[in-house]
C-alpha positions, -999 to +999 in steps of 0.1 A: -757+039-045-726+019-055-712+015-090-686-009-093-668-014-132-651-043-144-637-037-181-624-070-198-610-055-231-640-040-252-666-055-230-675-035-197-696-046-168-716-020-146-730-032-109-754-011-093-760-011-059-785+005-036-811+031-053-812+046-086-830+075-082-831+115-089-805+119-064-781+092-074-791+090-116-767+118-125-739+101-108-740+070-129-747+091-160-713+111-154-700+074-147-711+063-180-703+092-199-668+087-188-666+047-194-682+044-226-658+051-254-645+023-270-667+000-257-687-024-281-705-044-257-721-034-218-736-056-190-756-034-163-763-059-132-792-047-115-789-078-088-782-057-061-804-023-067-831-021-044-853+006-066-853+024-098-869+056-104-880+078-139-843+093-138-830+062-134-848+045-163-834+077-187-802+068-174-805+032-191-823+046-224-797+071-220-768+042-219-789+018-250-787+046-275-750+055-268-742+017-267-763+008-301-742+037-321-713+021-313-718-016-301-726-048-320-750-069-329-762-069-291-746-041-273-764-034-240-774-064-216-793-059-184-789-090-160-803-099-131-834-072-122-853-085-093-891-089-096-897-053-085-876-038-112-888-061-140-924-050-131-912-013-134-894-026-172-925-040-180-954-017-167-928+013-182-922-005-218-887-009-209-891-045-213-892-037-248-868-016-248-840-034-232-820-067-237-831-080-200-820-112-190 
């Protein structure tokens, strides 16, 4: 798995590459953990994971609950799932969840 960060001022911008699995979900946890403060508004583009996995989904509920104590009105954005990961939002709940567009 790749993570690649772009901050532009209080946004940030989180690419995943590859697999986000048990092996690879504490990585971008630590990642996240270490990005977050200050930040008021993230983008996670999921156009380039290949699969997402439980630990990976915790990761992302993980990420929306840090993001909506300290965010605004719309403080976590997922862009760009492919149809294989939007049937794992939406068979999970995580469609509900998530701002996914």
């Amino acid at each position: 798995m790749n993570i690649i960060k772009t901050a532009n001022g209080d946004q940030l911008t989180i690419a995943i590459e590859g697999r986000l699995d048990t092996t690879t979900a504490p990585q971008l946890e630590s990642e996240l953990k270490a990005s977050l403060d200050g930040v008021k508004s993230l983008i996670i583009d999921l156009g380039q994971l290949d699969y997402i996995s439980s630990a990976g989904l915790r990761v992302l509920l993980f990420a929306q609950k840090t993001m909506n104590k300290q965010g605004s009105d719309n403080p976590m954005v997922v862009k760009n799932s492919n149809a294989a990961i939007m049937e794992i939002f939406e068979v999970t709940g995580f469609s509900d969840i998530l701002t996914i567009e």
